[in-house]
C-alpha positions in Angstrom: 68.6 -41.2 44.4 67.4 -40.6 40.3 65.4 -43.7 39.3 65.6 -43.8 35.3 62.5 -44.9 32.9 64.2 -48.8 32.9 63.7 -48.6 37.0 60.2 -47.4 36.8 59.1 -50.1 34.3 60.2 -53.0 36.6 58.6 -51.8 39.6 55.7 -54.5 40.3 53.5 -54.8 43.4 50.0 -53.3 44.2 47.8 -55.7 42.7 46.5 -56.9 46.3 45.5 -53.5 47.4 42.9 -54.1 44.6 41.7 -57.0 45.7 41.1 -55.9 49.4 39.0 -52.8 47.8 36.9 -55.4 46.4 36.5 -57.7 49.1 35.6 -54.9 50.8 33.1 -53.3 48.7 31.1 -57.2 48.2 31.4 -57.1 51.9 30.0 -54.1 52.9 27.1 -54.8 50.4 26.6 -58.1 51.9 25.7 -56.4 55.5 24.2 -53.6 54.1 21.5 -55.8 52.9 21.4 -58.2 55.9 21.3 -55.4 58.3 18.4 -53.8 56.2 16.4 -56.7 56.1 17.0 -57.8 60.0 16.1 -54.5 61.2 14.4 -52.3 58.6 13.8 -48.6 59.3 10.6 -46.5 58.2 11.8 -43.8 55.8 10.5 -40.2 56.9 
């Protein structure tokens, strides 16, 4: 199948893959810090 440039302009979707990237990055900064400040490590 040959989509044309009309076809390719009226594809929408993807615009909640961004915001589980984000979630996902304020999450993973969120128990970064708590699990730096519940058990901190000496640097050697």
């Amino acid at each position: 199948m040959i989509i044309n440039d009309e076809n390719l302009n009226n594809i929408q979707g993807g615009g909640w893959k961004m915001v589980a990237v984000g979630v996902g990055m304020i999450l993973t900064i969120i128990v970064g810090i708590a699990d730096g400040y519940m058990r901190p490590l000496k640097c050697n």
